[in-house]
C-alpha positions, 0 to 999 in steps of 0.5 A: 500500500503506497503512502502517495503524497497529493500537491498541497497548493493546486492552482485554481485554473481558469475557464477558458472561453472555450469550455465556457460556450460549452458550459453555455450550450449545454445550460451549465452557464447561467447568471446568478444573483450571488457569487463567491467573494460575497460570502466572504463578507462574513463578520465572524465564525464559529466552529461546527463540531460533530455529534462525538464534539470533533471539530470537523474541521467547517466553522459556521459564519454569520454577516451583520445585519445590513448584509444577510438579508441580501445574502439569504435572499441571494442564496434562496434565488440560487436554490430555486435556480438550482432545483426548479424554475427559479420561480420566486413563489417559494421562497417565503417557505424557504429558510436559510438555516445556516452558511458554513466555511471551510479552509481545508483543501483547494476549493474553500468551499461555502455550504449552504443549508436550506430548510422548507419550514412547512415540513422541516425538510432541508437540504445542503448546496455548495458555493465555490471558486470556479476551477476548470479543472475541477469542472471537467471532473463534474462533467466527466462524473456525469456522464462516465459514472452512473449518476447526473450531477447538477451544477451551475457556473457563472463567471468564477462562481461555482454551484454544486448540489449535495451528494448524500451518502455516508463518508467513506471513512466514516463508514469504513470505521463505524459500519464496516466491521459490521457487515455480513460477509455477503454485504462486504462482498456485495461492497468490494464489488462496487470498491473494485468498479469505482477503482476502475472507473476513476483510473480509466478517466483519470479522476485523482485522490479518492481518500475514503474521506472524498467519495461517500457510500449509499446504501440503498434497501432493495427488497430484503437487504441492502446495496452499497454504491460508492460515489466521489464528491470531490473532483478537485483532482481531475486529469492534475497530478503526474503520478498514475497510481493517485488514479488508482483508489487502491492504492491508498492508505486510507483504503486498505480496509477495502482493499482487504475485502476485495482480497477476502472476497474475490479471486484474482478472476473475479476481480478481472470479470468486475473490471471488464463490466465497468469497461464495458459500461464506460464505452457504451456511456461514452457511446451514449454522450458521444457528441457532448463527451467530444465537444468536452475533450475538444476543450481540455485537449487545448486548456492548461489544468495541470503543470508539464511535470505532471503532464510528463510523468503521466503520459511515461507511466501510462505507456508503461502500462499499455505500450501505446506510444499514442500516449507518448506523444501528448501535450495536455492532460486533455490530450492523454484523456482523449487518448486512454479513452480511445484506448478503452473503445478499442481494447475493452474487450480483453481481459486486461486492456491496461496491462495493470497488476 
């Protein structure tokens, strides 16, 4: 189990006109009534703790009285917006029951939580600075993995709805060990799948704390699919293994389920299903997933360096000089997905031990 080290200081990459009329085309672009640097007109913060009284590492900020009452109707419209029609008519059955920060990681994000008062319902969105890269992740996660995802920019404002689930490491911790061995087998599956899928597109640092695991009741017992929630570290970082979840320290336990679980057959038949599924999804958004990779073939979202290693550690695995050749990290994605098109049918496409 490799201890990867992950860049501490990413660079926040701008949106380049070009991924901004793709944005525009395909409705993510839309004028908002609040962006980013207003939430941090904050006049103080609080810290958020956990149930157990850990700091979870969010505090809870609040603006003087001139200020939150345009704020809170602001981030009201941003709801309507982001779930409706933006129609007004809801909003004097909206509250905004609070406005958290965190400084941990990159993106500094705001989450915001908005509660129905006529039922108590509320649910959670997040407010953050624009990043290509990062949007290209969200991008690529809804239309390579198995689940939509609605988000909104506007100039260097970045809107993302919440991705419910249990945290990986709060899961792998809590309610793991409490699992029937049917269940455990039933979740190496999916840990096998998601491994794979978030190498074959090239989405980095799926640390237990940055995917959650839902767990669905069908019938008499209970599905467990993972998914990311952070696409910080899409197409960034040069070194391919951080690609790869398993090789992780924060996920060695599942990885042991997977090694209890399956033979080395097993594991290699569940990779060939998720390859199979990635090709017939990219068959499915063909136009819009090249309109995407027309864009990131020509856009800066990650430094030579890393540009360089990658592309040398991918053809080691594949033997594809295709990849030897590349310039972008667009460029070596366009390519490990032509790859996956043409090879998904053998066993072991990548090479990979």
């Amino acid at each position: 189990m490799d201890d990867l080290k992950i860049s501490k200081r990413k660079p926040c990459y701008p949106i380049s006109k070009k991924l901004d009329r793709y944005l525009s085309e395909y409705n993510r672009n839309i004028k908002l009534p609040i962006f980013y640097e207003d939430l941090l007109r904050f006049q103080g913060a609080v810290e958020v703790l956990d149930a157990d009284d850990n700091d979870t590492l969010w505090v809870r900020v609040y603006y003087n009285e001139f200020d939150r009452e345009d704020i809170y109707l602001a981030l009201k419209k941003v709801y309507a917006i982001l779930h409706s029609d933006g129609n007004e008519s809801i909003f004097p059955f909206l509250s905004v029951d609070a406005v958290d920060y965190c400084t941990f990681g990159n993106s500094k994000p705001f989450r915001i939580k908005i509660r129905n008062i006529l039922n108590d319902n509320y649910t959670y969105f997040y407010i953050k600075t624009a990043d290509a890269s990062r949007i290209y992740g969200l991008e690529l996660e809804h239309m390579l993995s198995p689940y939509n995802l609605n988000f909104l920019v506007s100039n260097k404002t970045l809107i993302e709805e919440h991705i419910a689930g249990i945290p990986g490491d709060v899961f792998i911790k809590d309610m793991l060990p409490n699992c029937t061995k049917s269940e455990k087998a039933q979740i190496a599956k999916e840990f096998v799948k998601f491994n794979e899928r978030c190498m074959i597109r090239l989405l980095g640092d799926m640390r237990s704390y940055n995917y959650v695991i839902v767990p669905t009741h069908d019938f008499d017992h209970v599905v467990y699919k993972i998914r990311a929630i952070d696409f910080d570290q899409q197409s960034y970082e040069g070194k391919f293994n951080i690609y790869r979840p398993q090789f992780f320290k924060e996920n060695l336990e599942m990885v042991k389920i997977v090694s209890d679980s399956f033979e080395k057959l097993s594991i290699e038949q569940y990779k060939i299903e998720e390859r199979s599924i990635l090709v017939k999804r990219l068959k499915s958004f063909n136009d819009r997933i090249n309109t995407l990779l027309e864009c990131m073939v020509t856009d800066e979202i990650s430094k030579k360096t890393h540009i360089d290693l990658l592309k040398l550690k991918i053809f080691e695995y594949t033997y594809d000089v295709n990849f030897k050749k590349c310039k972008t990290m667009g460029d070596i994605l366009e390519k490990a997905l032509d790859f996956l098109v043409h090879n998904y049918e053998n066993v072991n496409p990548l090479n990979l031990k």
